[in-house]
C-alpha positions as CSV (number, residue, x, y, z in Angstrom):
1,X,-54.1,-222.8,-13.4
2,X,-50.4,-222.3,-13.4
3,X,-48.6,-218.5,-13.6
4,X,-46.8,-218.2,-16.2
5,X,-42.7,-218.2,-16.5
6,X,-43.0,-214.6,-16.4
7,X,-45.1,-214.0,-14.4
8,X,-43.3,-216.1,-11.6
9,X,-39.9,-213.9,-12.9
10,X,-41.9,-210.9,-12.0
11,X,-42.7,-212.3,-8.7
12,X,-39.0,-213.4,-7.8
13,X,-37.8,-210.1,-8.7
14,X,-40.4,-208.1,-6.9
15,X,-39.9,-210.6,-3.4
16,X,-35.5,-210.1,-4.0
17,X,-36.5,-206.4,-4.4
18,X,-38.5,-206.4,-1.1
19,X,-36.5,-208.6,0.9
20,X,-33.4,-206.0,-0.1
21,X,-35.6,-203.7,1.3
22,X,-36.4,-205.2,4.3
23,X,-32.8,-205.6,5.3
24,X,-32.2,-202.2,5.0
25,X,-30.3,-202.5,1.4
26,X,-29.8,-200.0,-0.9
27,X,-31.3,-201.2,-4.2
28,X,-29.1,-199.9,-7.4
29,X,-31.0,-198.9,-10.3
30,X,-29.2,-198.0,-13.6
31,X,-30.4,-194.4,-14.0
32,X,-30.4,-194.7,-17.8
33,X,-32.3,-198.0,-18.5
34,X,-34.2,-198.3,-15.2
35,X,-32.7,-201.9,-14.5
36,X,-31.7,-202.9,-11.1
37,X,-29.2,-204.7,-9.7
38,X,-29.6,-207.3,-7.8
39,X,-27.3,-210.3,-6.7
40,X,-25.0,-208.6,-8.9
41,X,-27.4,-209.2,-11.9
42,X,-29.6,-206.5,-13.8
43,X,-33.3,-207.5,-14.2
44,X,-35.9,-205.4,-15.8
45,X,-37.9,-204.3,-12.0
46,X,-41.8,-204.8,-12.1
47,X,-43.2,-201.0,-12.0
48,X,-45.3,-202.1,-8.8
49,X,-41.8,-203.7,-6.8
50,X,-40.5,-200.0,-6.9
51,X,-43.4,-198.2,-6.0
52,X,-44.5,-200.7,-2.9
53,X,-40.6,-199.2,-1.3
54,X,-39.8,-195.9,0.1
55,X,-37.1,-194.7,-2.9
56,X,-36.3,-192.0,-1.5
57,X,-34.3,-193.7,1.4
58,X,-33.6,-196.9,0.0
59,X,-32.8,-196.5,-4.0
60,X,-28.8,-195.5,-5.6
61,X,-28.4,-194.8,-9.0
62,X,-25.7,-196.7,-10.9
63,X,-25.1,-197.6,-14.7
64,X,-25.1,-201.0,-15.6
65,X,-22.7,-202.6,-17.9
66,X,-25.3,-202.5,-21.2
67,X,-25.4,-198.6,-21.1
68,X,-21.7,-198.3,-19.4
69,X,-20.7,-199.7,-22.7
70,X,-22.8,-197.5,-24.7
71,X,-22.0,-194.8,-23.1
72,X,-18.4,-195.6,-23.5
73,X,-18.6,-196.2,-27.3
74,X,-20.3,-192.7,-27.2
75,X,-18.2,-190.8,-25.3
76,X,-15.0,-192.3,-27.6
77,X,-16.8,-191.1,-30.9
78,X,-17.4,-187.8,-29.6
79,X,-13.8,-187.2,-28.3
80,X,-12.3,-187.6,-31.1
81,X,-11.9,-183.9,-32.4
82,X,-8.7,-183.4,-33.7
83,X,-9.6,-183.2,-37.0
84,X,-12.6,-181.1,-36.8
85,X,-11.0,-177.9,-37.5
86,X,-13.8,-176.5,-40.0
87,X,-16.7,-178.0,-39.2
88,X,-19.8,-176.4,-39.3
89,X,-21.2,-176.4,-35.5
90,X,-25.6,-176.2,-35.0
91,X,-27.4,-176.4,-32.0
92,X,-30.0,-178.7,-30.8
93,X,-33.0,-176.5,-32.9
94,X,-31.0,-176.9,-36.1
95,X,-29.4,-173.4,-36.3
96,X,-26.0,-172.7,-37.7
97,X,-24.1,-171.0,-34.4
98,X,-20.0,-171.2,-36.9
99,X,-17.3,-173.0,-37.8
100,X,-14.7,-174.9,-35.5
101,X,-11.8,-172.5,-35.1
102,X,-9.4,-175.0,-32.9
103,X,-9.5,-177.7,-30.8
104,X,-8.8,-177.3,-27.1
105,X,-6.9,-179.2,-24.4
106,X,-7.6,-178.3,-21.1
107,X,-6.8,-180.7,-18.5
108,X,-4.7,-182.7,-20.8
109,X,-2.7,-182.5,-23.3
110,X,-3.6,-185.8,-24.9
111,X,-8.0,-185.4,-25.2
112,X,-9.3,-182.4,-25.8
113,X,-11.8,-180.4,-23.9
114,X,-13.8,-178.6,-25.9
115,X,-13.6,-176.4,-29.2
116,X,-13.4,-172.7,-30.0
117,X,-16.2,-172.3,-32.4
118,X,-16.0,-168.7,-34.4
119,X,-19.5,-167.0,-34.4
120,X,-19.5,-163.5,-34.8
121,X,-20.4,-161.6,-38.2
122,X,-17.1,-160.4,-38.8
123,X,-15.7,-163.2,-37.2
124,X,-14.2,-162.2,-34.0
125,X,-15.7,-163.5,-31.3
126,X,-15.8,-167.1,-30.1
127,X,-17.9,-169.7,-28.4
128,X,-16.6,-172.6,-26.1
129,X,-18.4,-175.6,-26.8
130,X,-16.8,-178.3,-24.1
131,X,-17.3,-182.2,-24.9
132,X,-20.1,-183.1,-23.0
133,X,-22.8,-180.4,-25.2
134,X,-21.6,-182.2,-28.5
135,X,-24.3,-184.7,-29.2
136,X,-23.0,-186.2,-32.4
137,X,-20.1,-185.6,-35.2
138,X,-21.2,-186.7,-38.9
139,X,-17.9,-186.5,-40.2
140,X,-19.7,-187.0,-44.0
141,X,-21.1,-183.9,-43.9
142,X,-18.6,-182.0,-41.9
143,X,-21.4,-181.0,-39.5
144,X,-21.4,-181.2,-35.0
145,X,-24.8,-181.2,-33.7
146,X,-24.6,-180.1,-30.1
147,X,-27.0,-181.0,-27.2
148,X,-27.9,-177.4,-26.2
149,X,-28.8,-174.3,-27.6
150,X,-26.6,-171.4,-29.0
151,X,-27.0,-169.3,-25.7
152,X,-26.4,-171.8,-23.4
153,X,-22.6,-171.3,-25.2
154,X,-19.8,-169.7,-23.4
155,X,-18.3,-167.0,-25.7
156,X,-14.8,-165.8,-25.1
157,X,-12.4,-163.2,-27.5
């Protein structure tokens, strides 16, 4: 009886896993999809190939190009703020936390940073919601959904 094509893939890829381990290699695995790089390809590793190494000593985390590209396409859709002023802002549960007040540049003055998001009942205090806790921007609905929750927020005058 012959092994199948993927099973003999499987086997190739666990062998180049172990044989980079044996020669002391780190072995790069793309901390969002898992994938690991080997001879400057990603493969999909065998569950068994990691867990016959020592990871702690011989695994790096990378991103390979698949998610490096999503990421990227993300990352542009969500820095694009400038005309946000007036959204409604909720948090990951749902809840309303205000409206976008302004848009902030920080380090430069060319892509913002974050947003001043107005809160307060009679509409006086502020939260700092930077980049990275917006999770999406349906521009439809004139809504941000953010990553975290409301007191996880910075809140400034």
């Amino acid at each position: 009886m012959t092994a199948s094509p993927v099973a003999e893939s499987r086997a190739q890829v666990f062998a180049e896993i172990w044989d980079e381990f044996e020669r002391g290699r780190l072995i790069v695995q793309c901390a969002w999809c898992r994938v690991v790089r080997i001879d400057d390809q990603w493969v999909a590793a065998p569950p068994a190939a990691l867990a016959a190494i020592d990871t702690r000593l011989s695994l790096s985390h990378s991103i390979c190009p698949t998610c490096a590209s999503a990421a990227s396409r993300d990352f542009a859709s969500r820095s694009n703020l400038d005309d946000t002023t007036g959204f409604l802002v909720s948090d990951r549960r749902g809840r309303v936390i205000g409206h976008v007040e302004a848009v902030m540049h920080g380090s430069s003055q060319h892509t913002p940073d974050a947003l001043a998001v107005r809160f307060s009942i009679f509409r006086w205090r502020r939260l700092l919601v930077r980049l990275e806790e917006i999770a999406e921007i349906d521009r439809r609905t004139r809504v941000i959904g953010l990553r975290v929750n409301r007191d996880q927020l910075a809140a400034f005058l």
